[in-house]
C-alpha positions in Angstrom: 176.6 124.6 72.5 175.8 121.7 70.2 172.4 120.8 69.6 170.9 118.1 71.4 170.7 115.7 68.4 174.5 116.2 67.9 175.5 115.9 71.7 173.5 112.2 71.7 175.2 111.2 68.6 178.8 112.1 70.0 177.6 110.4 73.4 176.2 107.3 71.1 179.8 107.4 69.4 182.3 107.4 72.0 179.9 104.7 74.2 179.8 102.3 71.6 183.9 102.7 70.9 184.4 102.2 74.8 182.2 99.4 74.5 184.3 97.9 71.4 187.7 98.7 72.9 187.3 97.2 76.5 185.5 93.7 74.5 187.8 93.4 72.1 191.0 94.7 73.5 190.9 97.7 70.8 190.4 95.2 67.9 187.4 95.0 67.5 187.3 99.2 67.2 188.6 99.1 63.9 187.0 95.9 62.0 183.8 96.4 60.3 181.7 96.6 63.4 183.2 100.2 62.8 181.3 102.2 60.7 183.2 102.4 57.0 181.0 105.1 55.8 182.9 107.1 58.3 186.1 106.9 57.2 184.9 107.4 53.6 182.3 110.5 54.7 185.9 112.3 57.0 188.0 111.5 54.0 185.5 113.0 51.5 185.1 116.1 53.9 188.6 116.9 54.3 189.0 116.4 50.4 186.1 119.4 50.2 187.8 121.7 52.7 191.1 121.4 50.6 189.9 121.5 46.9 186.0 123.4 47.7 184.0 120.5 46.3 182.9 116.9 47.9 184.7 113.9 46.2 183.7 110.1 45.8 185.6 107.5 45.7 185.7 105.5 42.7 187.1 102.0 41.1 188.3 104.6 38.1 191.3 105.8 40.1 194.2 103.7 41.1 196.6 105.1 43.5 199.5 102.6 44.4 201.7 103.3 47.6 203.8 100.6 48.9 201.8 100.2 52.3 205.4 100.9 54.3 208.5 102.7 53.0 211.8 103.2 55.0 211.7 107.0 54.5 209.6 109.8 53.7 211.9 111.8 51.3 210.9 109.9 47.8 207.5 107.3 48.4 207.0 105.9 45.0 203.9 106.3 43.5 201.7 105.5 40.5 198.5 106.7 39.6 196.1 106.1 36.8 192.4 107.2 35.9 190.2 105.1 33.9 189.0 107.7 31.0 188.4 107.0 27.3 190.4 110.4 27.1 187.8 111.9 24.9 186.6 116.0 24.3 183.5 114.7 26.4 184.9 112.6 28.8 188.6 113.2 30.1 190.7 114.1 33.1 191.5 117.6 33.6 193.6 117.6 36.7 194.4 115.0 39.5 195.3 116.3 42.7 197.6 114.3 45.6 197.3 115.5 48.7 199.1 114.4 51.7 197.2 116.1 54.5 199.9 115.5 57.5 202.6 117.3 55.4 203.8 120.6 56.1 202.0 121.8 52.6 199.0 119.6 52.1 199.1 119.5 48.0 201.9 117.5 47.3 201.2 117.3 43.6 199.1 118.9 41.0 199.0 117.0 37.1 197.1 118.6 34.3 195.9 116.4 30.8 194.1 116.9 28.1 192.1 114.7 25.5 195.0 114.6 23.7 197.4 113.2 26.5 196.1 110.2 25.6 196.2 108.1 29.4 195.7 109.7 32.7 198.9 107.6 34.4 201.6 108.9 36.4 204.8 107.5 37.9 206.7 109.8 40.4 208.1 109.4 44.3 206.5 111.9 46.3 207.7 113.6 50.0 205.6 113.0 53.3 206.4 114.1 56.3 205.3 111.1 58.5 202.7 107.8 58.3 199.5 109.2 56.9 196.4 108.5 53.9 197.9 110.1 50.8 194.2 111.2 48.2 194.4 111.2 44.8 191.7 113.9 43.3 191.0 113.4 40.0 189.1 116.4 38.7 186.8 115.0 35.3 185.4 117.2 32.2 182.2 117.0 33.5 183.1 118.8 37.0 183.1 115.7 39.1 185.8 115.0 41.6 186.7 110.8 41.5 189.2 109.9 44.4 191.4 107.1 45.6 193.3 107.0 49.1 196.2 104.9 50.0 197.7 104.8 53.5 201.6 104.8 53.6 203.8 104.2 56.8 207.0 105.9 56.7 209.5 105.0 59.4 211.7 108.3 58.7 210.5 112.0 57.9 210.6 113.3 54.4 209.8 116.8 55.4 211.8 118.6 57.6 
């Protein structure tokens, strides 16, 4: 049983997105009468549960997704970190995760102060519409992310 704090906070929830749907014939629900933070706060806790450490998201990583791509089986993507590339201030690894595909990392990159750019350039498989994350794990143990919604009309992953 939840607490009672938590049931009126549900309760608050799911009055207020009634209330938004039936005045604004379901618009309204998703403008920014909506609470952002909560997008950003679900996004940032499903980032923890898949990598074991809360993320932010940050201007310093780009992820570009064409917003809709006929199929699913190669979504072009490119992805850049802002990092002077430095011993004290580099990318270590950046993480892509599609979270409706069959195996939620879809990619995994590695650098090094001496790859000189944190940038990648690659098409990536998801198995339907969904927010792809890119995790980009810094030197000093921080976790920067970007998110970039993709709709995909057939499925890359059978």
């Amino acid at each position: 049983m939840m607490p009672s704090s938590s049931r009126l906070l549900v309760l608050r929830r799911s009055l207020l997105r009634t209330a938004l749907g039936i005045a604004g014939g379901g618009l309204l629900a998703r403008s920014s009468l909506a609470l952002p933070d909560d997008d950003a706060a679900r996004d940032s806790r499903l980032v923890e549960q898949l990598i074991g450490r809360p993320a932010v998201i940050s201007p310093r990583v780009h992820l570009s997704m064409p917003p809709a791509f006929a199929n699913g089986y190669r979504v072009p993507m490119t992805l850049s970190v802002d990092s002077p590339m430095t011993e004290a201030d580099h990318v270590r690894v950046v993480h892509v995760l599609a979270p409706k595909n069959p195996i939620i990392p879809a990619a995994e990159f590695h650098f090094t102060p001496q790859s000189g750019a944190a940038v990648i350039s690659t098409r990536v498989r998801l198995a339907q519409s969904q927010t792809v994350f890119a995790v980009a794990e810094m030197s000093d143990g921080s976790l920067l992310m970007a998110r970039s919604w993709v709709k995909v009309d057939i499925n890359g992953c059978a």
